[in-house]
The first five atom37 places (N, CA, C, CB, O) and aatype in JSON, in Angstrom:
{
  "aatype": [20, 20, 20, 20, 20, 20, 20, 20, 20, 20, 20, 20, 20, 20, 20, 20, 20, 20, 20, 20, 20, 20, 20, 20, 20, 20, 20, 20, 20, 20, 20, 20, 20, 20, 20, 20, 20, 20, 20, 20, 20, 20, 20, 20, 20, 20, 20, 20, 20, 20, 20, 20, 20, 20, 20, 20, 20, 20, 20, 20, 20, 20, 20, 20, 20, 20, 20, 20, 20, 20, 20, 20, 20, 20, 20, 20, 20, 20, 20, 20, 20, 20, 20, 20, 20, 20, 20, 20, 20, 20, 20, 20, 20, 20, 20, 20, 20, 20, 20, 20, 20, 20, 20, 20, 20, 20, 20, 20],
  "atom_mask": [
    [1, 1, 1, 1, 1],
    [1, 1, 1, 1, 1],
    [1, 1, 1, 1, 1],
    [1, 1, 1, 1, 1],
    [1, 1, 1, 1, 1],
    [1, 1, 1, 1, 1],
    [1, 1, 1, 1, 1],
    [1, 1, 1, 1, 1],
    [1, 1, 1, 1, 1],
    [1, 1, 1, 1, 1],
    [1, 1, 1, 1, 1],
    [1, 1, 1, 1, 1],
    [1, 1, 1, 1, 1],
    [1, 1, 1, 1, 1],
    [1, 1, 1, 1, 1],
    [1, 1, 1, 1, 1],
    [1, 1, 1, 1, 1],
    [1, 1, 1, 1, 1],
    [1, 1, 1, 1, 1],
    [1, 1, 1, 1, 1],
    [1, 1, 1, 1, 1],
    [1, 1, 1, 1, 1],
    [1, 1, 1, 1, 1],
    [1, 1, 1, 1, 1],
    [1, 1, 1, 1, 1],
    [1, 1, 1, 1, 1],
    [1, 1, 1, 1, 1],
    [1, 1, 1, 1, 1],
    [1, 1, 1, 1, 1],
    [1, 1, 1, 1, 1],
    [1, 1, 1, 1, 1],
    [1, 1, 1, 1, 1],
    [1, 1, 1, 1, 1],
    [1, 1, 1, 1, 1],
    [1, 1, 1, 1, 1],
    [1, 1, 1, 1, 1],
    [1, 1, 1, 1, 1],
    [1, 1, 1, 1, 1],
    [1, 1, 1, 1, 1],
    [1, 1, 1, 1, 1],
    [1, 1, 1, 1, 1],
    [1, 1, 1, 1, 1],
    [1, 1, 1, 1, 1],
    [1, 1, 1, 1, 1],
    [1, 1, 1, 1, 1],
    [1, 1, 1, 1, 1],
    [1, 1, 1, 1, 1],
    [1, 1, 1, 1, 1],
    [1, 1, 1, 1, 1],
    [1, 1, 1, 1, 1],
    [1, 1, 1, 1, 1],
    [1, 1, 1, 1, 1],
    [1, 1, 1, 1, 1],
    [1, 1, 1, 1, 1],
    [1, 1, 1, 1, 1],
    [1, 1, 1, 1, 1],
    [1, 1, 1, 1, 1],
    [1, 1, 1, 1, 1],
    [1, 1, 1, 1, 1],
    [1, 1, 1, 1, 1],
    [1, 1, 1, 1, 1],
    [1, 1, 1, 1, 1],
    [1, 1, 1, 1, 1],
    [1, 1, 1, 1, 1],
    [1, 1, 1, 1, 1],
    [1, 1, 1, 1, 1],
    [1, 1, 1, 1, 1],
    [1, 1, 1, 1, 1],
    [1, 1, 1, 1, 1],
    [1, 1, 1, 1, 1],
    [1, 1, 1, 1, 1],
    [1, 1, 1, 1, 1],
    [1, 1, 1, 1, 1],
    [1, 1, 1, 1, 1],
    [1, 1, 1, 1, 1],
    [1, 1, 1, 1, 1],
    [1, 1, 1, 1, 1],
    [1, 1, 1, 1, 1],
    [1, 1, 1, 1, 1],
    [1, 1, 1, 1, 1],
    [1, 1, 1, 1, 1],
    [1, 1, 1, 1, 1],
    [1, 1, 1, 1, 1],
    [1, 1, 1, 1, 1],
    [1, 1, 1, 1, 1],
    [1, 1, 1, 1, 1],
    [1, 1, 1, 1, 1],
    [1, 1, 1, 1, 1],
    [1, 1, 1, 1, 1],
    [1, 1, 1, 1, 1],
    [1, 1, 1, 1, 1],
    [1, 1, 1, 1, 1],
    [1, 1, 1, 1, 1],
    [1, 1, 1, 1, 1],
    [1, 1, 1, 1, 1],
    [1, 1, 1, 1, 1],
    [1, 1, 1, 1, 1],
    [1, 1, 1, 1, 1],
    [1, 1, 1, 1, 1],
    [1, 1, 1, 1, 1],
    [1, 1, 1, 1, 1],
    [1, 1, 1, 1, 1],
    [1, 1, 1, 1, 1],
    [1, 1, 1, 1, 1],
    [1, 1, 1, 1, 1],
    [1, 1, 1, 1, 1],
    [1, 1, 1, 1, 1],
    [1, 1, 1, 1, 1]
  ],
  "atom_positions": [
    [[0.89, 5.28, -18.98], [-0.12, 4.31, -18.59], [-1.0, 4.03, -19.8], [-0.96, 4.82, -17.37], [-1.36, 4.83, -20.66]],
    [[-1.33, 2.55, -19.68], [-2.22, 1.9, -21.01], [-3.47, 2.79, -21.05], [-2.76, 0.1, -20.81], [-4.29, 2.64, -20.14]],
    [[-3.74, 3.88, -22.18], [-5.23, 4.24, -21.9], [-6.62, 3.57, -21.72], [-5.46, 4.87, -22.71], [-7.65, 3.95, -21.15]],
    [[-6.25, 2.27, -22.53], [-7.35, 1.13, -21.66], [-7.61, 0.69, -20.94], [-7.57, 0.39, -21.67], [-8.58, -0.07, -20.89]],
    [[-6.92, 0.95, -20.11], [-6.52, 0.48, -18.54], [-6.9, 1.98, -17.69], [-4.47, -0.06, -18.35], [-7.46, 1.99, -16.59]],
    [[-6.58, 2.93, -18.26], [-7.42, 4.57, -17.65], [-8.65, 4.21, -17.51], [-7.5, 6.07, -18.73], [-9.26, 3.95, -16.47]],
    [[-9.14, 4.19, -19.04], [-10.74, 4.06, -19.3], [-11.31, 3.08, -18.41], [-11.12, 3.61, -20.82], [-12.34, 3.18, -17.75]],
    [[-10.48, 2.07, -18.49], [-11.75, 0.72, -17.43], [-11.31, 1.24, -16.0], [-11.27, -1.66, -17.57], [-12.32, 1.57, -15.39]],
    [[-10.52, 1.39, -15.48], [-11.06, 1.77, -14.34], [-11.76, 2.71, -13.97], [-10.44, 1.83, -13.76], [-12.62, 2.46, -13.12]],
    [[-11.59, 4.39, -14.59], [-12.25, 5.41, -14.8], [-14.23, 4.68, -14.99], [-11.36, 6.21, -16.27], [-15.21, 5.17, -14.43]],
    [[-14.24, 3.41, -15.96], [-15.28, 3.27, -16.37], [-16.1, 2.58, -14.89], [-15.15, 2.49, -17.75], [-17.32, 2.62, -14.72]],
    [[-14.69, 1.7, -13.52], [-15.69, 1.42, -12.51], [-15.23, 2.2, -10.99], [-15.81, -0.32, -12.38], [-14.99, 1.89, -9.82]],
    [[-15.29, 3.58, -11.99], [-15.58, 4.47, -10.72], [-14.37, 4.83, -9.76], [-16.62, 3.73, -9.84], [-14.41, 5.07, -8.56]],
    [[-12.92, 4.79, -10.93], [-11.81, 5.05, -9.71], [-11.18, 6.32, -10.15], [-10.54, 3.77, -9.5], [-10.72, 6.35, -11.29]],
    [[-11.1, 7.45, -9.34], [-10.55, 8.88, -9.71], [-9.34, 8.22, -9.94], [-10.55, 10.23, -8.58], [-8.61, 7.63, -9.15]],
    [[-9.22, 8.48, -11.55], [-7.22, 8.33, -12.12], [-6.82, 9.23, -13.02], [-6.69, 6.85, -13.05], [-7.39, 9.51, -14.08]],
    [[-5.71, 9.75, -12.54], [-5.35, 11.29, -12.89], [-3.96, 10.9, -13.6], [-5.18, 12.51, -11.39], [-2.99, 10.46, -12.99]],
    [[-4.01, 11.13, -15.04], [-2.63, 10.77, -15.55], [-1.4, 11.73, -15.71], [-2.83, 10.28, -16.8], [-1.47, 12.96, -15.73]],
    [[0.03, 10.78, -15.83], [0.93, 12.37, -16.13], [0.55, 12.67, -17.66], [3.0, 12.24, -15.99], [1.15, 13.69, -17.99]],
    [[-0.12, 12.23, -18.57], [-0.78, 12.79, -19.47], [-1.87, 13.87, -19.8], [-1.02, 12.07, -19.75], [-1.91, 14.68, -20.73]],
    [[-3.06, 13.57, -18.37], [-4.09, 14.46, -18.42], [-3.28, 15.4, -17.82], [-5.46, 14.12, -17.79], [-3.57, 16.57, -18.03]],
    [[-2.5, 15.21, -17.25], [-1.69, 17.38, -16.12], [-0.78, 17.28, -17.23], [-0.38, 17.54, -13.68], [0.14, 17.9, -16.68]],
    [[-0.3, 16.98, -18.39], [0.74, 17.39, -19.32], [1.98, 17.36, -19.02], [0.6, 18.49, -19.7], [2.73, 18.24, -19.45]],
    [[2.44, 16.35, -18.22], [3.99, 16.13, -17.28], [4.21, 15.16, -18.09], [4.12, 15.68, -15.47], [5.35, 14.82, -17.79]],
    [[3.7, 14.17, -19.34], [4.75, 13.44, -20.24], [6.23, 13.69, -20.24], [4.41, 13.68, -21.54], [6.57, 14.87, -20.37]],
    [[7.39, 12.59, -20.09], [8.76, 12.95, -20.21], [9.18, 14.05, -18.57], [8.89, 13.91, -21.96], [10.27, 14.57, -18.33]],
    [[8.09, 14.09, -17.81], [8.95, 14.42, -16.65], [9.87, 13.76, -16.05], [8.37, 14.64, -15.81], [10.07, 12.57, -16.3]],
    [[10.52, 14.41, -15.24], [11.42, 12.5, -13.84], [10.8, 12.69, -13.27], [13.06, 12.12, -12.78], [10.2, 13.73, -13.0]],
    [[10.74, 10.98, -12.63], [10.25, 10.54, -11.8], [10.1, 11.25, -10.14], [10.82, 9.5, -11.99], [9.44, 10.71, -9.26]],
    [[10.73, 12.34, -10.0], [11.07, 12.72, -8.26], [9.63, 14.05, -8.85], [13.53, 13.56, -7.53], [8.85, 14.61, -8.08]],
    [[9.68, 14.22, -10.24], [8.92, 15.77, -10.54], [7.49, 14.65, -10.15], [9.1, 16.84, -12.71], [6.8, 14.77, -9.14]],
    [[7.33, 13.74, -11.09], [6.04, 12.99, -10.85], [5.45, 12.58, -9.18], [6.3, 11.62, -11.66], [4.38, 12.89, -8.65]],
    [[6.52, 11.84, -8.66], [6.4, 11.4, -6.99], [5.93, 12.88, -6.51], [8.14, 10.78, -6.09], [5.07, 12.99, -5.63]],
    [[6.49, 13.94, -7.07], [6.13, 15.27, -5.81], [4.17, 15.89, -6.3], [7.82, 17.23, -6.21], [3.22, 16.2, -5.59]],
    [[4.32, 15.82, -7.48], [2.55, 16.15, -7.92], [2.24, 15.21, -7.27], [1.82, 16.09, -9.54], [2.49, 15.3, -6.07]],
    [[1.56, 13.88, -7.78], [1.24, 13.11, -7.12], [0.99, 13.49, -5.33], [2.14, 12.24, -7.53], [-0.1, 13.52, -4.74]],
    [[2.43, 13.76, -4.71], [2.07, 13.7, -2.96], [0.91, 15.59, -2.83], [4.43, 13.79, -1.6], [0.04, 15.72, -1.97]],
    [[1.23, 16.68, -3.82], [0.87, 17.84, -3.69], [-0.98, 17.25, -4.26], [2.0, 19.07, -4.68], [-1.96, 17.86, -3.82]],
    [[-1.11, 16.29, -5.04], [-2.31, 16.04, -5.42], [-2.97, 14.93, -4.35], [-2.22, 15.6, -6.9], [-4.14, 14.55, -4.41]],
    [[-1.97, 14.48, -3.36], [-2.6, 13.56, -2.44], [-3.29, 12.26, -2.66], [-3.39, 14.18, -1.9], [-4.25, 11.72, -2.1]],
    [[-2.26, 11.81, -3.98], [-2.97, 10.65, -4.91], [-1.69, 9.57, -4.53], [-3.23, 11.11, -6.95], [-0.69, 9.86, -3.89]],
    [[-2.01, 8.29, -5.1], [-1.48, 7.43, -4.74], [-0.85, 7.27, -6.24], [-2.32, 6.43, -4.0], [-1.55, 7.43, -7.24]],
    [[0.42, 6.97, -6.31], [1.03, 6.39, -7.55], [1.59, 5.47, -8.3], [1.49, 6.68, -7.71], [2.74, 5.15, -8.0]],
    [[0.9, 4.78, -9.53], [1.16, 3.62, -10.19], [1.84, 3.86, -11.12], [0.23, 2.96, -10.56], [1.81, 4.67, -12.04]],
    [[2.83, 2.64, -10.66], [4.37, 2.74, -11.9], [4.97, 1.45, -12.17], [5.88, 3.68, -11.26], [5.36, 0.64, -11.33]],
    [[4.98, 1.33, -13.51], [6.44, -0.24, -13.41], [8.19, 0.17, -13.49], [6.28, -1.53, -15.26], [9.01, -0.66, -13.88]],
    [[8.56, 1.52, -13.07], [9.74, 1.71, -12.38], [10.1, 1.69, -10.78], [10.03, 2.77, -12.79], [10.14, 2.6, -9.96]],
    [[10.37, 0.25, -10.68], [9.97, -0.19, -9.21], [11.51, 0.53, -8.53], [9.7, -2.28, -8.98], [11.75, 0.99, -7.41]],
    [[12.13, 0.4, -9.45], [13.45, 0.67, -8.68], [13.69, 1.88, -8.19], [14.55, 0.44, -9.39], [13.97, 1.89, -6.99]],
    [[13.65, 3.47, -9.04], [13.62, 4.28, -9.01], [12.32, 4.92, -7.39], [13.56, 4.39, -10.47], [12.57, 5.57, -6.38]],
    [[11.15, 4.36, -7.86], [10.11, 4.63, -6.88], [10.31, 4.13, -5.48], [8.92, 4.09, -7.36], [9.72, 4.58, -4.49]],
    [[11.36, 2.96, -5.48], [11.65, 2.46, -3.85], [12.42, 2.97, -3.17], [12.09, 1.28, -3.6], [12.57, 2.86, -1.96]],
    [[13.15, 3.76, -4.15], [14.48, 4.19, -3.88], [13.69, 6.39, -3.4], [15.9, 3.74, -5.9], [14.09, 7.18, -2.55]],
    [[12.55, 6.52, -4.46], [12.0, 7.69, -3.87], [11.52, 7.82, -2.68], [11.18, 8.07, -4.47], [11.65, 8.76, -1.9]],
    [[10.74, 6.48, -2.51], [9.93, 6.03, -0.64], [10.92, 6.22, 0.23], [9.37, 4.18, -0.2], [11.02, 7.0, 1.18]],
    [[11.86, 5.17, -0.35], [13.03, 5.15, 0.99], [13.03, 6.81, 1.39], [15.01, 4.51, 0.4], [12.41, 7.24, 2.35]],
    [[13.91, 7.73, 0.4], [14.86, 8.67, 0.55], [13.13, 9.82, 1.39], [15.97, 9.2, -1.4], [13.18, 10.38, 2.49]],
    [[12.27, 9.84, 0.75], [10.98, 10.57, 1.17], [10.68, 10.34, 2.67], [9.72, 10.05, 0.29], [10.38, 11.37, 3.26]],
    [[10.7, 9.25, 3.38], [10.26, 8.94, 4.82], [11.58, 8.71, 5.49], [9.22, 7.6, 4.99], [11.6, 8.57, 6.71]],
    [[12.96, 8.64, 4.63], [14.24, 9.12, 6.13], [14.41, 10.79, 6.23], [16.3, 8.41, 5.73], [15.22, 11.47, 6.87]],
    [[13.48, 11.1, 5.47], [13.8, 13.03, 5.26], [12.08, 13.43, 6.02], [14.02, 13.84, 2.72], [11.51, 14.5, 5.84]],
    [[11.53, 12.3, 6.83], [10.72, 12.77, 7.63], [9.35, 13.25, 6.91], [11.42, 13.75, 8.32], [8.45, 13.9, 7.43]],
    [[9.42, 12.86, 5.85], [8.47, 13.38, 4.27], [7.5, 12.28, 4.8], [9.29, 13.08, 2.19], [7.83, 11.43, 5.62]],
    [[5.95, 12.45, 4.07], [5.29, 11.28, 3.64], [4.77, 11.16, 1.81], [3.98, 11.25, 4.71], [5.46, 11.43, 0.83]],
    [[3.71, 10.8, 1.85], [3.54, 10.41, 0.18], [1.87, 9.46, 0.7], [5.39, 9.02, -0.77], [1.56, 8.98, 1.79]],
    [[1.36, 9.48, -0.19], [0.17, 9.49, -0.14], [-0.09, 7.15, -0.84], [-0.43, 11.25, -1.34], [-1.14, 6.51, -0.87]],
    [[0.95, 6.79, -1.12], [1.11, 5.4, -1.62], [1.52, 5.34, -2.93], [-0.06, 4.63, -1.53], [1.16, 6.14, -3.79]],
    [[2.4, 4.23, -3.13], [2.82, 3.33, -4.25], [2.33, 2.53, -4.63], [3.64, 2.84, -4.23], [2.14, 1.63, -3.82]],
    [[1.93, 2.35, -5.7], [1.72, 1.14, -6.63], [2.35, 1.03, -7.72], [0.56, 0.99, -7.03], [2.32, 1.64, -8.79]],
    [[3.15, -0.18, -7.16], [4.37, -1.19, -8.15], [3.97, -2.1, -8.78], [5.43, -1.94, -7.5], [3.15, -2.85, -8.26]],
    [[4.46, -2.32, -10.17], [4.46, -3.44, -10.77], [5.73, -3.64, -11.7], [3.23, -3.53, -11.43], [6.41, -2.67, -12.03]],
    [[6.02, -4.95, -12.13], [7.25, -5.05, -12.85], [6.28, -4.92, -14.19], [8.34, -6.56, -12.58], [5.14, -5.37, -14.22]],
    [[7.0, -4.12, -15.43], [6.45, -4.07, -16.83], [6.46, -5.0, -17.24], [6.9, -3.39, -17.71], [7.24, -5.9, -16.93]],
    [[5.29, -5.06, -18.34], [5.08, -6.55, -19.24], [4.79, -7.53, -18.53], [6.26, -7.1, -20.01], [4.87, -8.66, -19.02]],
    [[4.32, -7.34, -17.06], [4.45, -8.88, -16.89], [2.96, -9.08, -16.58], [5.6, -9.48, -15.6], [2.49, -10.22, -16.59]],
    [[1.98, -7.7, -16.23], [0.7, -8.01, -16.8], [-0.64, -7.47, -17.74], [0.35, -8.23, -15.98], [-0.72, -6.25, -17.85]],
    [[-1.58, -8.2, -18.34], [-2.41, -7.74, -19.19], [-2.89, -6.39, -18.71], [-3.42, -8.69, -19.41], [-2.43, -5.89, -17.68]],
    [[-3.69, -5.88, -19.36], [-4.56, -4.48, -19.03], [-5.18, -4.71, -18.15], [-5.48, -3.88, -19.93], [-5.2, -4.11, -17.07]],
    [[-6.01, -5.96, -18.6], [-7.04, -6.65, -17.65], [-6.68, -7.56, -16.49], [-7.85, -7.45, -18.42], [-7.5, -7.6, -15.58]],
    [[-5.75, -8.18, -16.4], [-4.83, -8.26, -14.83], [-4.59, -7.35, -14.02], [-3.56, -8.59, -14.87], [-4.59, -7.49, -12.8]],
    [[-4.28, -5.96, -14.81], [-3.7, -5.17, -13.97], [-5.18, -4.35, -13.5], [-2.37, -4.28, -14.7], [-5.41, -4.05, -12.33]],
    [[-5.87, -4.12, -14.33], [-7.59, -4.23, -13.45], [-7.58, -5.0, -12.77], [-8.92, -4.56, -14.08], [-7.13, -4.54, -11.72]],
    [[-7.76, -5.77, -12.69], [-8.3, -6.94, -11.52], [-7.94, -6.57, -10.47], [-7.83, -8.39, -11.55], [-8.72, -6.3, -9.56]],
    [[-6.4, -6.45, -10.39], [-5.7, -6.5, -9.63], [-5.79, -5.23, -8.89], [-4.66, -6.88, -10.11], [-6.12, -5.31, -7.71]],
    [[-5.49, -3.81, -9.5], [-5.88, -2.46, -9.43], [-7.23, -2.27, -8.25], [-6.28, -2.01, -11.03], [-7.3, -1.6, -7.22]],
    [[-8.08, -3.05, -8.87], [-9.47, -3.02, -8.33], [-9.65, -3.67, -7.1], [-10.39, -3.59, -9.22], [-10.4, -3.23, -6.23]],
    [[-8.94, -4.79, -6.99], [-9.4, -5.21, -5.57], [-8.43, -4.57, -4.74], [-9.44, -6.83, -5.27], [-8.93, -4.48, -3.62]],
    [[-7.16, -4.02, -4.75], [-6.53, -3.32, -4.02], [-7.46, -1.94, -3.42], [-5.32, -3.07, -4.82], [-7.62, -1.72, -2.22]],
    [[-7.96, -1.17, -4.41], [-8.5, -0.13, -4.25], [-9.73, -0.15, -3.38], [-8.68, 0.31, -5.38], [-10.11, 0.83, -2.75]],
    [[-10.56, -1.76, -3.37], [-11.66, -2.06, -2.92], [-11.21, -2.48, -1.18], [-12.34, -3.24, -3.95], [-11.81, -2.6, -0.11]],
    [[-10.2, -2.55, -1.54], [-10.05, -3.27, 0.04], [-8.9, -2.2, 0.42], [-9.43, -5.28, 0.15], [-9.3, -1.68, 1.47]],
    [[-8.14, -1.84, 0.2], [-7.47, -0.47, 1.44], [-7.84, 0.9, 1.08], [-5.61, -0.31, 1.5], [-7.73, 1.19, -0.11]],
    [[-8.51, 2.37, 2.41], [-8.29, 3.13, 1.64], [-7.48, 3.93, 1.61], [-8.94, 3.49, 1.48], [-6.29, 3.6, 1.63]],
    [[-7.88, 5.23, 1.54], [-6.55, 6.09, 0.87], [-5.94, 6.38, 2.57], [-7.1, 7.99, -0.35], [-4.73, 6.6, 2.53]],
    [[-6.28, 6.41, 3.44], [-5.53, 6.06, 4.83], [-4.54, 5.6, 4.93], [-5.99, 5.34, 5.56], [-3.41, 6.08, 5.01]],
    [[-5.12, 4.11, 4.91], [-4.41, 2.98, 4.44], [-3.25, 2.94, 3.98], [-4.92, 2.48, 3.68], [-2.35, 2.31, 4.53]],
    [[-3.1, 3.72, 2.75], [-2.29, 3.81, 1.5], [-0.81, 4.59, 2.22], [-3.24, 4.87, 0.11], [0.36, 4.22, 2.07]],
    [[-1.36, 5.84, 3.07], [-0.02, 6.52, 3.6], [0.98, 6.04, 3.74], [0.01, 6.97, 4.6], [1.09, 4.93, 4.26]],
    [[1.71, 6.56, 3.43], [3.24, 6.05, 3.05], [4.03, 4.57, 3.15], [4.05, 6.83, 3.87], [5.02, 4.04, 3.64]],
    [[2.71, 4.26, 2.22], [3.03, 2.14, 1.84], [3.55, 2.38, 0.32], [1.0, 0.63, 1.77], [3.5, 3.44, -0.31]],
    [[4.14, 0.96, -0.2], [4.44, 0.54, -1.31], [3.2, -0.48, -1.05], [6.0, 0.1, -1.6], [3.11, -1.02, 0.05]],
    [[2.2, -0.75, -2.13], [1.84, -2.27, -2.48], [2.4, -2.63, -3.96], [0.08, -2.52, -2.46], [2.71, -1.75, -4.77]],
    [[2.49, -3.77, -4.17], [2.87, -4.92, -5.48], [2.3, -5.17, -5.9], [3.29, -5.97, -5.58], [1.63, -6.06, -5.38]],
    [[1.92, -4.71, -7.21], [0.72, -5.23, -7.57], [0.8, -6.79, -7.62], [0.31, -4.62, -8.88], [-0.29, -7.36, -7.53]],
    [[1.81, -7.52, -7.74], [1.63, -9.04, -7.34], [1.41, -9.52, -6.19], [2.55, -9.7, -7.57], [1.14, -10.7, -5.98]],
    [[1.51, -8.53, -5.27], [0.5, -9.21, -4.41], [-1.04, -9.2, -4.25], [0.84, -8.93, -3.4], [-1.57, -9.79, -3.3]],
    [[-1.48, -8.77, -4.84], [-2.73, -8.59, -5.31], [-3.63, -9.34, -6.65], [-2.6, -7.35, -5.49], [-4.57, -8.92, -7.32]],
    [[-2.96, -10.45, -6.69], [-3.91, -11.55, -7.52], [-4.95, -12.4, -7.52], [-3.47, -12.22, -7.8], [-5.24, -13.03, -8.54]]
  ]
}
């Protein structure tokens, strides 16, 4: 994750916990999805494929997960993906979030 994109949201007040700050750089993705649900955090990724394919297989095995947040890479700024980040966060909460995918395109 863009560390400028840590910092500004960190800067308006949103607990974001990286696989950098727990030292899981170069983990897979199923090691990341499982901290994440043991940390009860919601998780942002632009490996949409892999992560839909974790939701699916997580809630037919009767599992939950605490939420997804998808985006396709490159396709937005730091500051889009704030925007965007932010009003999601402002408007559902972590309730909410239980075992959903949101897009971050839908959120523009």
């Amino acid at each position: 994750m863009d560390s400028d994109l840590v910092l500004a949201l960190r800067l308006r007040g949103v607990d974001v916990l990286t696989a950098h700050d727990l030292g899981h750089i170069g983990e897979p993705d199923d090691f990341q999805f499982g901290v994440a649900i043991a940390e009860r955090r919601a998780l942002y990724s632009f490996n949409v494929a892999d992560f839909m394919s974790l939701h699916s297989v997580r809630l037919a095995s009767g599992g939950h997960h605490y939420g997804l947040i998808l985006a396709q890479q490159q396709r937005y700024s730091v500051g889009e993906q704030m925007r965007r980040l932010l009003r999601l966060v402002g408007t559902k909460s972590a309730e909410q979030m239980v075992n959903v995918v949101e897009f971050l395109s839908a959120w523009g």
